[in-house]
C-alpha positions in Angstrom: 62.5 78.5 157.6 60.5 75.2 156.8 58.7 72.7 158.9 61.2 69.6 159.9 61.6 66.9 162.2 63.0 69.7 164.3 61.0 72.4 163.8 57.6 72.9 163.8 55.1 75.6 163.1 51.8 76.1 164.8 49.2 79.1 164.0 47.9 79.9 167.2 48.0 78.2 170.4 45.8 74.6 171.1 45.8 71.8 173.4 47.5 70.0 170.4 51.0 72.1 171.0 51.6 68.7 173.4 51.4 66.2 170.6 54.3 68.3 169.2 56.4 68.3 172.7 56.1 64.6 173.3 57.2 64.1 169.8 59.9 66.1 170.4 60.6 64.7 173.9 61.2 61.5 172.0 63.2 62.0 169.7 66.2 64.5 169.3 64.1 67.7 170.3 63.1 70.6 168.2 61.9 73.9 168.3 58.1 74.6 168.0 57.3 78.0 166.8 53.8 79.4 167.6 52.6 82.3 165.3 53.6 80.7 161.8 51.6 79.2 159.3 52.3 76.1 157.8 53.9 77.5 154.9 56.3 79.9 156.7 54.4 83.2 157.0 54.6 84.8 160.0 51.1 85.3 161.8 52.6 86.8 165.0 50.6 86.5 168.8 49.1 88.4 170.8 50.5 88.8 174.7 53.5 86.3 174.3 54.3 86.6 177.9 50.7 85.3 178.4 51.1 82.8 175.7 54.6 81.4 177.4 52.8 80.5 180.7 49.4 79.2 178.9 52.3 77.2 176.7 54.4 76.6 180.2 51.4 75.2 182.0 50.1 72.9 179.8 52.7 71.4 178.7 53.5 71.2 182.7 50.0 69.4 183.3 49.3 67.3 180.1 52.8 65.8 179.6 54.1 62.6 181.3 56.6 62.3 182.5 57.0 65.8 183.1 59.4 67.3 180.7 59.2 70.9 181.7 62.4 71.5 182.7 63.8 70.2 179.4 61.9 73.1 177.5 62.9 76.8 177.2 60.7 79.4 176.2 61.3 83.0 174.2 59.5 85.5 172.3 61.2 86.3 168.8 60.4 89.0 167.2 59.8 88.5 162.9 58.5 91.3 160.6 57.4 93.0 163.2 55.4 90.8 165.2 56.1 88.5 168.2 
């Protein structure tokens, strides 16, 4: 997997995970993946369930218009790690 216009890798969760939704919002959407570095290795997170609603609302309170039912959330699992 590589870093696109579609997809987008993010270490760890920050408040800058929105700048990557509205981007997506605006364009053709994507698929933001949190627990990768930049060059593809898998980090993994800790408590995704937590994660998905920390994930769910911010994106729920930051973004406007609100684009949270145009967003799906899941927990992969890669070598090992969510």
């Amino acid at each position: 997997m590589r870093e696109s216009s579609t997809v987008e890798f993010k270490r760890e969760f920050t408040e800058d995970l929105k700048y990557a939704v509205v981007a997506f919002a605006n364009s053709e959407g994507g698929k933001l993946y949190i627990g990768i570095e930049d060059d593809g290795r898998i980090r993994g997170v800790d408590q995704g369930e937590e994660l998905i609603a920390r994930v769910s609302n911010m994106i729920r309170d930051t973004v406007k218009p609100d684009v949270s039912m145009f967003v799906q959330y899941e927990i992969l699992s890669l070598e090992e790690k969510e």
